[in-house]
C-alpha positions as CSV (number, residue, x, y, z in Angstrom):
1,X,76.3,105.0,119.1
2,X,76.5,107.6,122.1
3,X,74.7,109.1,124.2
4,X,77.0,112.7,123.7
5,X,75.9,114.8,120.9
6,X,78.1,115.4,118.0
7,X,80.3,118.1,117.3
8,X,79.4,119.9,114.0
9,X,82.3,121.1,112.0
10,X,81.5,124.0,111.1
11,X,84.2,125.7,108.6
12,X,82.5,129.3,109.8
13,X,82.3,128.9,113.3
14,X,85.4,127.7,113.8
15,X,87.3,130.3,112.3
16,X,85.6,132.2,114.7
17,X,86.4,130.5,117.6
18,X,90.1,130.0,115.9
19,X,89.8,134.3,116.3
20,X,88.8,134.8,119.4
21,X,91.5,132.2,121.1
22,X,94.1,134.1,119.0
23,X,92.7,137.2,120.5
24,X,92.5,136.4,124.0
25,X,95.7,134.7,123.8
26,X,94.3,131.2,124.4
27,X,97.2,128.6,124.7
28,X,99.2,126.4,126.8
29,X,101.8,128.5,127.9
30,X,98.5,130.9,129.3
31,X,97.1,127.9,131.0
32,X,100.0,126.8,133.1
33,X,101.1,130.5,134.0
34,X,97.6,131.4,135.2
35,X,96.7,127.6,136.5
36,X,100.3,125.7,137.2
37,X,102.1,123.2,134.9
38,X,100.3,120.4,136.2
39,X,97.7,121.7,135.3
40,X,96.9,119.4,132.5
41,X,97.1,116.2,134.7
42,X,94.5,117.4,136.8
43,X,90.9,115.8,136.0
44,X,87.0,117.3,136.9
45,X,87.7,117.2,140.5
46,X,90.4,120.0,140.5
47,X,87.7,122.4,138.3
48,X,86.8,124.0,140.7
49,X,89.9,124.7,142.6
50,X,91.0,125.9,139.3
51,X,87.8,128.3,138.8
52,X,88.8,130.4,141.8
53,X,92.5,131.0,140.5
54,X,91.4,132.5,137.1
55,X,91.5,135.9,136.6
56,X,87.5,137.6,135.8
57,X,88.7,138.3,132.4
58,X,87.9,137.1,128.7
59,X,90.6,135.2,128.7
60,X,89.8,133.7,132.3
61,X,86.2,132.6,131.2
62,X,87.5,131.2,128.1
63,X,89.5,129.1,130.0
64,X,86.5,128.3,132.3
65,X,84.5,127.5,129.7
66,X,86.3,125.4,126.7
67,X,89.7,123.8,129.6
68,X,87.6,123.4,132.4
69,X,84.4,122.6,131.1
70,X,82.2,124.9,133.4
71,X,79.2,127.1,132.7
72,X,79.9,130.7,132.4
73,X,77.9,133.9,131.7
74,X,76.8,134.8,128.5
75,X,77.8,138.4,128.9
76,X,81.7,137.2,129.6
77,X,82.8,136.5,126.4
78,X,82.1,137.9,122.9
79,X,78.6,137.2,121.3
80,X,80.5,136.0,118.0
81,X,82.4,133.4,120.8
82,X,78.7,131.7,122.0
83,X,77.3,132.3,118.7
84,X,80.2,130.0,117.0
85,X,80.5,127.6,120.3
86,X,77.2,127.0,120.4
87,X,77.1,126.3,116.2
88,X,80.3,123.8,116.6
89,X,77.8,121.8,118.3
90,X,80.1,121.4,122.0
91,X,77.9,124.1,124.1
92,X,74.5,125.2,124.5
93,X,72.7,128.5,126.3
94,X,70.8,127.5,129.2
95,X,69.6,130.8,130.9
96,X,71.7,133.5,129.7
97,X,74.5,130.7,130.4
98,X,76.7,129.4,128.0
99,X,77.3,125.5,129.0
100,X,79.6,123.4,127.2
101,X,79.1,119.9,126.3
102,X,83.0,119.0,125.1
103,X,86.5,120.5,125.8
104,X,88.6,122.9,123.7
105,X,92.3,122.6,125.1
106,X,95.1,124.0,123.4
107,X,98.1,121.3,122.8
108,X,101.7,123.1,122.1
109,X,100.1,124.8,119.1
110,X,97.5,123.2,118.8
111,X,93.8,123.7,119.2
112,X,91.7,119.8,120.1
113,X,88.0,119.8,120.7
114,X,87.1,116.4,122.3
115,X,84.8,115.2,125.4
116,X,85.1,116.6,128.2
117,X,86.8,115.5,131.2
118,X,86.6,111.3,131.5
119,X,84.3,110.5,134.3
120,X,85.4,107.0,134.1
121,X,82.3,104.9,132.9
122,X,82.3,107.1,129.8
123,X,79.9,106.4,127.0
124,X,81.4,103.8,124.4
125,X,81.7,106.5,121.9
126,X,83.5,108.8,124.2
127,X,86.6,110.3,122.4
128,X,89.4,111.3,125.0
129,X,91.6,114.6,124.8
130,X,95.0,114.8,124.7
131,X,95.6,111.8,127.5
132,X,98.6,110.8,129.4
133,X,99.2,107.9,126.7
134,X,98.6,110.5,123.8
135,X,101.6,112.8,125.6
136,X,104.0,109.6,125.6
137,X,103.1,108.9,121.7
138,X,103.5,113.0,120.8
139,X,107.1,112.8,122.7
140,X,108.2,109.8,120.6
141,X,107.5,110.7,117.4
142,X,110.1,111.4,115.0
143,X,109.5,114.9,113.7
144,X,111.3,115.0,110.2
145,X,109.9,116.6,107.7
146,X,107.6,114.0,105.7
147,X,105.7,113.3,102.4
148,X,102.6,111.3,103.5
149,X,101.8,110.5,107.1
150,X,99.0,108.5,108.5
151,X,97.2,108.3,111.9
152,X,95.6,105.1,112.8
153,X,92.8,105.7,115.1
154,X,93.2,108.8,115.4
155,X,90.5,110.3,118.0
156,X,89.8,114.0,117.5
157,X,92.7,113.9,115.1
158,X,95.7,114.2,118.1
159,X,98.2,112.7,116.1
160,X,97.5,113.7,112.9
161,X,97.4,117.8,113.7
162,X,100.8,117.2,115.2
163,X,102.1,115.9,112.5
164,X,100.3,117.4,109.9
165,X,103.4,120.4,111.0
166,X,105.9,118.4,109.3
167,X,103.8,116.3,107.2
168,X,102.7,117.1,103.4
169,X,99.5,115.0,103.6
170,X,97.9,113.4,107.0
171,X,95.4,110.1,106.3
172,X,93.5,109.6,109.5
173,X,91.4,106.9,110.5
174,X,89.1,105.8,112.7
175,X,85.9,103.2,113.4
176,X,84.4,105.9,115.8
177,X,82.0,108.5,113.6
178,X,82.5,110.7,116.7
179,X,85.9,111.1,116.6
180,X,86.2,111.6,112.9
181,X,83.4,114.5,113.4
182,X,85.7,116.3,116.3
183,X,89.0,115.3,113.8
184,X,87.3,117.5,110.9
185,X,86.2,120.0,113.4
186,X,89.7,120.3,114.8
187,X,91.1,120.2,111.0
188,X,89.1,123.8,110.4
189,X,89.4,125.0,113.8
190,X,93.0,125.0,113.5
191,X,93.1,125.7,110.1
192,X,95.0,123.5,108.1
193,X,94.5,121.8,105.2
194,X,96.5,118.6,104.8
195,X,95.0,116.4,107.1
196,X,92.2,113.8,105.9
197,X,89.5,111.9,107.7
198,X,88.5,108.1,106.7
199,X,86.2,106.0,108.4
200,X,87.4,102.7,108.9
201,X,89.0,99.7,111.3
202,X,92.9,100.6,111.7
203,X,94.1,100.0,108.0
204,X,91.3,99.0,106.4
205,X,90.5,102.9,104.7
206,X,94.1,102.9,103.7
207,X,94.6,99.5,101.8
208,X,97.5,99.4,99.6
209,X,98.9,102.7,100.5
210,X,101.9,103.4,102.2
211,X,103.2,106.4,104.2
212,X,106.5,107.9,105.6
213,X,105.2,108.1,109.2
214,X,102.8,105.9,110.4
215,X,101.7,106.6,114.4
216,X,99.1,104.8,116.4
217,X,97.4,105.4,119.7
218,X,94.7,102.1,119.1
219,X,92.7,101.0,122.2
220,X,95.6,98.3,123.2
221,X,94.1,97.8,126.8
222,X,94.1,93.8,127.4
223,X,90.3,93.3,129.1
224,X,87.4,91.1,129.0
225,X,85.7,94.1,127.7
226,X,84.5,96.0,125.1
227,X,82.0,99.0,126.0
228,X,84.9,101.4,125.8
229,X,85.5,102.4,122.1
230,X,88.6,104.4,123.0
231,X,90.1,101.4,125.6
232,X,89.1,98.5,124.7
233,X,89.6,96.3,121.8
234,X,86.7,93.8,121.7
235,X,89.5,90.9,120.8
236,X,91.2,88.5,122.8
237,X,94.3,89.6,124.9
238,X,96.7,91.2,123.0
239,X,95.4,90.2,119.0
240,X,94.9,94.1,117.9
241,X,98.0,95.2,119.3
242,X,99.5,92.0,117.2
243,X,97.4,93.2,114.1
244,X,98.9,96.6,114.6
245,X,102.4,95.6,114.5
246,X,101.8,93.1,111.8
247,X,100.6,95.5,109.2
248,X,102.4,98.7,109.7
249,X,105.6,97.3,107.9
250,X,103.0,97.0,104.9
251,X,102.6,100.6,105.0
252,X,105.6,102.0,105.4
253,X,107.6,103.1,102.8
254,X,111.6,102.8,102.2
255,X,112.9,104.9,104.9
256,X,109.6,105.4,106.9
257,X,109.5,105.5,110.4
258,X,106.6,104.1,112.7
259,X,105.7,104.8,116.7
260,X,102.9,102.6,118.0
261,X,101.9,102.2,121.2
262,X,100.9,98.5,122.3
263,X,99.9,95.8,124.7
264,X,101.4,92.2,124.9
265,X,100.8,89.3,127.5
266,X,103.1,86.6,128.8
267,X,102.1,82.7,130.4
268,X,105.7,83.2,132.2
269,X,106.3,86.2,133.5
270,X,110.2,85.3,133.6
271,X,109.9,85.7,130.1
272,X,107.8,88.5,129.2
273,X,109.0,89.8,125.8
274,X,108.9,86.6,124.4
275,X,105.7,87.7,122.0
276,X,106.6,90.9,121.1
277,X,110.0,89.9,119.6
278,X,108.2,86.8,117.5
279,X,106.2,89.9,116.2
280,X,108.5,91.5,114.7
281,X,111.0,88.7,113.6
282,X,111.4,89.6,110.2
283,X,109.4,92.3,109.1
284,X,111.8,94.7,107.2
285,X,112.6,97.1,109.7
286,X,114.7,97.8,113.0
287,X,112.6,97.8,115.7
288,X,113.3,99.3,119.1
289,X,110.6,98.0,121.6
290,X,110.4,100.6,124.9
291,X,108.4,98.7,127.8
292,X,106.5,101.5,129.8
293,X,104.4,98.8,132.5
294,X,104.4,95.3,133.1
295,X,102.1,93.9,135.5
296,X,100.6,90.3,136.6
297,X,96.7,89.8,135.7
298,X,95.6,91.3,139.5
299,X,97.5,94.7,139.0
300,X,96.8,95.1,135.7
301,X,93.0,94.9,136.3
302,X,93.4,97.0,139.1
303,X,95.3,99.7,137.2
304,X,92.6,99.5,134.5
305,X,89.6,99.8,137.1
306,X,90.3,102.0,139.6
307,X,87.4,104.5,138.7
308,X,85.4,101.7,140.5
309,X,86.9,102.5,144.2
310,X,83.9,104.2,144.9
311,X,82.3,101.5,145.0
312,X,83.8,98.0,146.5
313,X,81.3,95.6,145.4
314,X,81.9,96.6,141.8
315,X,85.3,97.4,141.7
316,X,85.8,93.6,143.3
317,X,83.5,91.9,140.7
318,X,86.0,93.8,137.8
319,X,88.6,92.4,139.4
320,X,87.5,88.8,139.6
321,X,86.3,89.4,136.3
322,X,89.6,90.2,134.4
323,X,91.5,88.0,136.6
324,X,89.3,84.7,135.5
325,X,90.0,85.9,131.9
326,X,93.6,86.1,132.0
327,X,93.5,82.6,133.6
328,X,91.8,81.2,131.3
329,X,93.7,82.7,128.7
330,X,96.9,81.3,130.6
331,X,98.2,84.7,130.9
332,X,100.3,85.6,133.8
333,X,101.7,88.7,132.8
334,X,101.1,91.8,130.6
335,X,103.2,94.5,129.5
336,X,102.2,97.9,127.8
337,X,105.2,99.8,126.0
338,X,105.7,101.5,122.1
339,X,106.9,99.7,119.2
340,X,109.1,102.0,117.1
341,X,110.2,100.9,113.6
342,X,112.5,102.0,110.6
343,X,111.6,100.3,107.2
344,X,115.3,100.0,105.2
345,X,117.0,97.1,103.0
346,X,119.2,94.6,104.8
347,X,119.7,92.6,107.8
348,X,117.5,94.5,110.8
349,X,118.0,94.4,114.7
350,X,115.4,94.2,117.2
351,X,115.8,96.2,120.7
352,X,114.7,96.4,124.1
353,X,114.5,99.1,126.4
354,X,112.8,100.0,129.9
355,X,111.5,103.6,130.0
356,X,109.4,106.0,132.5
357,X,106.7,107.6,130.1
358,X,106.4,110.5,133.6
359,X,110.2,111.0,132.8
360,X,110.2,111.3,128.7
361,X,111.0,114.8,127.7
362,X,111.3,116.6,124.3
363,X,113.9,115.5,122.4
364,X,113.1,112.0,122.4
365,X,111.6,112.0,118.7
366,X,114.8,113.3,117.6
367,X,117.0,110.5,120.0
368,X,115.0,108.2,118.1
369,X,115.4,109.5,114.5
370,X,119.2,109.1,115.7
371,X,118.9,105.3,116.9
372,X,117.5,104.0,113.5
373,X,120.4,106.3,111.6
374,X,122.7,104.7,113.7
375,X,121.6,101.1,113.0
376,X,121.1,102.0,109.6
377,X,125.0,103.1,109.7
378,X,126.4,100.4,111.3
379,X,124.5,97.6,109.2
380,X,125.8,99.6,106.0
381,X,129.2,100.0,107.4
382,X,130.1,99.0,111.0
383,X,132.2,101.1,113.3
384,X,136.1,100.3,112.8
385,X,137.6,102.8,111.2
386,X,134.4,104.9,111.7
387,X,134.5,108.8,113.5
388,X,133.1,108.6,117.1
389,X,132.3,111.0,119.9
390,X,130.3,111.5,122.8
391,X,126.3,112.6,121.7
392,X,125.5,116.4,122.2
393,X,123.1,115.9,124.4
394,X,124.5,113.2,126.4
395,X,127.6,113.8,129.1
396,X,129.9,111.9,131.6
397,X,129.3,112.8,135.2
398,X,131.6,111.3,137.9
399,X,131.6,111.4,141.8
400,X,134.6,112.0,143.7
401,X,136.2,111.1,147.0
402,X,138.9,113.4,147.2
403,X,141.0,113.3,144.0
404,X,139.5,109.5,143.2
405,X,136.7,108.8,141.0
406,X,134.3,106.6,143.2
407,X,131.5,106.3,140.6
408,X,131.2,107.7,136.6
409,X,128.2,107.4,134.7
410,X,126.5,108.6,131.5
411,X,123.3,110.4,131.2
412,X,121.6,111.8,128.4
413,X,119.4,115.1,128.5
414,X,116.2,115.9,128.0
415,X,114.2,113.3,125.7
416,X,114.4,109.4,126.4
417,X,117.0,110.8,129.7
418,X,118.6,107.0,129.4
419,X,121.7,107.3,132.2
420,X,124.1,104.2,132.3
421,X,127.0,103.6,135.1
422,X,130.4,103.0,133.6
423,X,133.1,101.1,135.3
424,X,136.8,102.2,134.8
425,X,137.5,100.7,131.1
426,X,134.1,101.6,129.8
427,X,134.8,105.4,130.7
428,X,138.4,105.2,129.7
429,X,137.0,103.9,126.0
430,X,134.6,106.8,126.1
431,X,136.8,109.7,127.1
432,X,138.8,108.4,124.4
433,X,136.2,108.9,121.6
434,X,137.3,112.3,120.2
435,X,135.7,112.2,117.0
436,X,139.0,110.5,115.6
437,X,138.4,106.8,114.2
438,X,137.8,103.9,116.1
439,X,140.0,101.1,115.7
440,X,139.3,98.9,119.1
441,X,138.3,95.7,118.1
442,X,137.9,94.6,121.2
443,X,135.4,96.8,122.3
444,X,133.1,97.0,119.3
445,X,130.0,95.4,121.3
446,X,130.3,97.8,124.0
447,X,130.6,101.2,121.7
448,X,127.4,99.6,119.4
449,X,125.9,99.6,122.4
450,X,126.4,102.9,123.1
451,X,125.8,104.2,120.2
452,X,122.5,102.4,119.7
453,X,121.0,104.1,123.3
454,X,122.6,107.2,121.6
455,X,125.5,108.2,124.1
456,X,127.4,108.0,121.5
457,X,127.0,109.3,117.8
458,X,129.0,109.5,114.6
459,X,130.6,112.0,114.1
């Protein structure tokens, strides 16, 4: 299926490996103090820049080695360290050098063996590490504790070791025997033992189950393609990302959350949302839809290409590629964003939101967790008569001209870090929200909606 070799899990060496990172102090934190924050952003290019900061340490060629993917040698590291590298089936010795083949990089507190660094015409098998997309996915995940949680196409297991914290059981799946190799891997190098691998297409290994958390990173790229097994989807425009949304309410269970991330397309881009709200008309669950992109056909294949700039004879023939398939598709616009549900009982509400993925900060998981409580709560009760106050982690800033308020707004911290400008009877209605009950009729539409982007909360 690839032309990369296979990792080998390896319960041995991987407790080895697990050892010597716990020794040498191997983790995030150590990265970005010894390398800078943005470390992780940085692709194959920077290596080398990054080489020549490290320290001549263990811990700097371990760091050379499994993060940056760069021969180091032998003699630098602990024997056991190459021995059990070199057994996982990511590195080999070449000359008294131990090269690796893959990419250990610690993720909060978590250890992920994947490929290396994406060159951008990976092979179709490639299975990517912890990716700009995978950060947006980790950051809105609810993170209550859970009985049964399931990762659909999981890739080395991302998803499924982050929530295999606050998870009993973890079900993850994938159609790539690559990735479910590096997931089991990953399982014993970090070990833990609630997580389990099935091979399959999206829900097809977990057929009449049904889970508390369900979270999927699926290739959801719209393209005329399908030689990338982490990217693309191999069906027309937007028909996985639809299959996706259609059967996660089938597998949640009363209460259970979902956080998907998704693609849809648009013939009038006055209209874009159009789709994505026929989705989910009706499924059992509040849904709160938060577009990331949205881009006509040109853009979009631009975006999706640009690893082809190096070359302007291919990277036009992509683009006149793509474009001719969106046109005959009669799409003229597509939009990438997450899909975040709440399966409950009752009438359910459907909402819309723009967000900056670069912007998202922790805290959104739990913002979320709030939203569906809050919608659960108002279908259950509505909000006369109900305690209201101001969020913790949301506040009223205002700018002044003298002793005058020119200009009052509400922001929220950290997480989704919505901010919303108030004119002067909206922020008279908030300051007045004390935690005593509410009892303004007339301004029940504006404190639901408040409440819903979680300014507000009850008290």
């Amino acid at each position: 299926m690839s032309e990369l070799p296979s990792p080998n899990p390896d319960p041995g060496a991987a407790e080895t490996l697990r050892r010597v990172f716990d020794s040498v102090r191997y983790s995030e934190h150590t990265i970005e103090e010894l390398l800078g924050e943005d470390v992780y952003s940085t692709g194959a290019a920077e290596a080398v820049v990054h080489d020549r900061r490290l320290p001549q340490t263990q811990i700097g060629a371990v760091i050379r080695s499994c993060f940056l993917g760069l021969p180091i040698a032998t003699g630098d590291v602990p024997t056991r360290f190459v021995e059990a590298y070199v057994a996982s089936g990511l590195a080999e010795v070449l000359d008294g050098r131990l090269v690796p083949h893959a990419r250990i990089a610690p993720v909060q507190d978590v250890y992920l063996a994947s490929d290396g660094y994406s060159r951008g015409e990976d092979p179709s098998g490639y299975v990517a590490t912890y990716t700009p997309t995978a950060r947006t996915l980790d950051l809105l995940t609810p993170r209550g504790h859970v009985h049964r949680a399931l990762d659909v196409g999981t890739g080395p297991g991302t998803h499924a070791l982050l929530a295999a914290r606050h998870s009993d059981h973890v079900v993850a799946t994938d159609v790539n025997p690559r990735a479910l190799a590096f997931t089991q891997l990953n399982v014993l190098l970090n070990g833990v033992d609630n997580v389990e691998a099935r091979a399959g297409s999206l829900f097809e290994p977990v057929a009449g189950e049904t889970f508390d958390l369900i979270v999927c990173n699926a290739p959801f790229v719209v393209s005329p393609e399908s030689r990338f097994t982490y990217r693309d989807t191999g069906l027309p425009a937007d028909e996985l990302s639809r299959r996706i949304v259609a059967a996660v309410p089938e597998h949640l269970a009363d209460d259970g959350v979902a956080a998907v991330l998704v693609s849809w397309v648009a013939e009038d881009p006055d209209d874009p949302d159009e789709r994505i709200f026929r989705w989910l008309d009706g499924n059992g669950c509040d849904a709160w839809v938060l577009g990331i992109s949205g881009a006509d056909p040109l853009s979009h294949a631009a975006g999706w290409n640009d690893y082809l700039h190096h070359d302007p004879e291919r990277f036009a023939a992509a683009l006149d590629e793509w474009v001719a398939y969106f046109r005959s598709l009669g799409i003229q616009w597509i939009s990438e964003g997450a899909v975040l549900l709440h399966r409950r009982a009752g009438e359910t509400a459907i909402r819309f939101d723009a967000i900056d993925d670069e912007e998202l900060e922790d805290g959104a998981g739990a913002q979320i967790e709030r939203f569906f409580a809050t919608q659960a709560h108002i279908a259950e009760r509505g909000i006369l008569g109900e305690r209201i106050r101001l969020a913790a982690d949301a506040r009223i800033e205002r700018d002044f001209e003298g002793d005058e308020v020119v200009e009052a707004r509400l922001r929220l911290d950290g997480g989704l870090g919505f901010e919303r400008e108030l004119d002067e009877v909206e922020e008279e209605v908030v300051a007045a929200l004390n935690g005593s009950p509410f009892e303004d009729a007339r301004r029940v539409e504006l404190v639901e909606d408040l409440l819903d982007q979680g300014f507000l909360e009850f008290a």
